[in-house]
VEXDREN-2710 file (C-alpha; in Angstrom, 1 decimal):
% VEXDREN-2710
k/r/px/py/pz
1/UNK/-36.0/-33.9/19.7
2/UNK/-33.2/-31.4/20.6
3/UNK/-30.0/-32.8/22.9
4/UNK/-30.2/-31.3/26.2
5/UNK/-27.1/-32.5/28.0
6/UNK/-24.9/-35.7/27.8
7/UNK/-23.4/-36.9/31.5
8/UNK/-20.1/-37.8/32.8
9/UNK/-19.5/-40.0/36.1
10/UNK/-16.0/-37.8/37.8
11/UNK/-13.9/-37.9/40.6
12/UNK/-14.3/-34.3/41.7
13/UNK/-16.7/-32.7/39.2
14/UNK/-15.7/-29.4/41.0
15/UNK/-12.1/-29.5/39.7
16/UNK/-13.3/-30.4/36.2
17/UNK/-15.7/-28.2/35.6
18/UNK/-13.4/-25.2/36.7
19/UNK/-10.6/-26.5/34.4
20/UNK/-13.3/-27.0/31.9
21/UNK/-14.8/-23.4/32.0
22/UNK/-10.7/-22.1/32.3
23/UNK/-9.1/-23.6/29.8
24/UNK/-12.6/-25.1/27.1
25/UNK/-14.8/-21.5/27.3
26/UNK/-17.7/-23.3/28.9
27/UNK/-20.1/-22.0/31.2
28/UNK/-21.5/-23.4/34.6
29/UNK/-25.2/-22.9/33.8
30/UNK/-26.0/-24.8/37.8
31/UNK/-23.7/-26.1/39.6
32/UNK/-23.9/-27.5/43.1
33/UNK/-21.4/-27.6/46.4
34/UNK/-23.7/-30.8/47.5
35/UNK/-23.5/-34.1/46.4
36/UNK/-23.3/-35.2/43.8
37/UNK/-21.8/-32.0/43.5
38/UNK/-23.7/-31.8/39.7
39/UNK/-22.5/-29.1/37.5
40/UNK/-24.2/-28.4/34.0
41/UNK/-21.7/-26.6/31.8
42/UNK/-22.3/-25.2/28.8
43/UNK/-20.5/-25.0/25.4
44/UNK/-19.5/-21.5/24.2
45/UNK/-22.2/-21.2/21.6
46/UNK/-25.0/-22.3/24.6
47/UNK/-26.3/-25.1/22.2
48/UNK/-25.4/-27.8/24.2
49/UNK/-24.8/-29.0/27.9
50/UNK/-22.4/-31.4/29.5
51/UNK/-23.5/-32.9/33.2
52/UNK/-20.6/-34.0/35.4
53/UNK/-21.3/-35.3/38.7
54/UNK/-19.7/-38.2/41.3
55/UNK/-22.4/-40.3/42.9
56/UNK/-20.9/-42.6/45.4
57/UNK/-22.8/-45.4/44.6
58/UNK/-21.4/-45.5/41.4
59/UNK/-17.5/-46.2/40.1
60/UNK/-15.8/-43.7/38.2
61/UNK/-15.3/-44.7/34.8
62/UNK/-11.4/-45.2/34.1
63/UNK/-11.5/-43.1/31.0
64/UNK/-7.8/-43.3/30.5
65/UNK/-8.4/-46.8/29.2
66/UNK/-11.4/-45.9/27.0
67/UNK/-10.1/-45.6/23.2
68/UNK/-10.9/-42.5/21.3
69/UNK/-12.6/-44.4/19.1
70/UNK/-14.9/-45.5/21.7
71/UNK/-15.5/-42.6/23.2
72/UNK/-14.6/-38.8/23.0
73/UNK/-15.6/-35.4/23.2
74/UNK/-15.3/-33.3/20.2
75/UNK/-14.6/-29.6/20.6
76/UNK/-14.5/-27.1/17.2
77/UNK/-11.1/-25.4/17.0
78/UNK/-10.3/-22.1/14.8
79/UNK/-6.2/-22.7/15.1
80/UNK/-6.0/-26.4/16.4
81/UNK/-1.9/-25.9/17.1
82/UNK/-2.2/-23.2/19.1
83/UNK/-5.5/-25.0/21.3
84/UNK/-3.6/-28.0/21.5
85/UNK/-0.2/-26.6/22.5
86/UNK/-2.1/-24.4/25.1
87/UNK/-4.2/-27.1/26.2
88/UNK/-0.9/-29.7/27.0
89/UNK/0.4/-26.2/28.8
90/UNK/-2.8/-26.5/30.9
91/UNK/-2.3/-30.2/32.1
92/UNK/-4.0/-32.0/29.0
93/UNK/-1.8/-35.2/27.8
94/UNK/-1.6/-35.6/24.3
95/UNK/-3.1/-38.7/22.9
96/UNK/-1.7/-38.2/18.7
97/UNK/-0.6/-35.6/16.6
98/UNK/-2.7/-33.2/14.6
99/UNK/-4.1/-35.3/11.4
100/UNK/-5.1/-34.2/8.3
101/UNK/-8.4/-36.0/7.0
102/UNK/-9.0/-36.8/3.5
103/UNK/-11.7/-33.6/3.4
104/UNK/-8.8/-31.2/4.6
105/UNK/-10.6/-31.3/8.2
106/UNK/-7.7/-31.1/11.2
107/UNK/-8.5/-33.8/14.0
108/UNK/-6.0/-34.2/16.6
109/UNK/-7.1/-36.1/20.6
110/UNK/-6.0/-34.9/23.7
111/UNK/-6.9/-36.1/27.4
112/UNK/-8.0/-33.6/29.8
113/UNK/-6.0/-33.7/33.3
114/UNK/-8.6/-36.8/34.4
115/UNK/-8.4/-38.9/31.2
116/UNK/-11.0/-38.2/29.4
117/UNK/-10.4/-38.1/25.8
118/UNK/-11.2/-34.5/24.1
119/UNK/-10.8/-34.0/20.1
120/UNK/-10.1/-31.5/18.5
121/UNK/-11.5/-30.6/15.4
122/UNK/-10.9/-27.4/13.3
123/UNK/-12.9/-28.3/9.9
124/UNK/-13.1/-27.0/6.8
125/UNK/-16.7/-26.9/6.3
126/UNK/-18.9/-26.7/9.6
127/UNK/-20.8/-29.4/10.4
128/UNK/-23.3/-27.0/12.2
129/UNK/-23.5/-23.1/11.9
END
């Protein structure tokens, strides 16, 4: 089976998925001005799609608190200082530094303008073409 989309509980999924197509290259593929004001964005390579939504019956998550380990979301970077530094220009909050893995990879965690945790990754071998 092939991933279709992975969803995120927001605040105002309008906000973020604007920031999100501005600043992370992603696509609205359907988007809606009704509640729950769903949005499916896609990544820049159209292989994958994020849902972000606010249902009222539902809390937001505080992903602020959430550790990086726990949970993040992992975008592929071709010059990881100049996305991050352009990113915290943006409104992201940096989480770390850029760190060098024991393969050479370059990881580094930011947090988008809402708190949720977004990694970085420029690698030195894809891990899908």
């Amino acid at each position: 089976m092939k991933i279709e989309h992975f969803a995120l509980q927001v605040a105002d999924p309008i906000a973020v998925a604007r920031w999100y197509v501005v600043h992370l290259g992603m696509t609205i593929q359907r988007g809606s001005k009704e509640p729950p004001f769903a949005h499916f964005l896609a990544d820049d390579g159209g292989q994958m799609l994020i849902e972000i939504y606010y249902n009222d019956n539902f809390d937001v998550p505080n992903q602020a608190n959430v550790p990086p380990a726990h949970f993040h979301l992992a975008l592929v970077s071709d010059n990881i200082e100049q996305d991050r530094a352009r990113l915290i220009e943006a409104g992201a909050k940096e989480e770390d530094s850029i760190n060098t893995q024991p393969n050479g990879d370059l990881v580094c965690f930011l947090r988008d303008p809402w708190g949720l945790c977004l990694q970085l990754v420029q690698r030195v071998e894809k891990l899908l073409v």
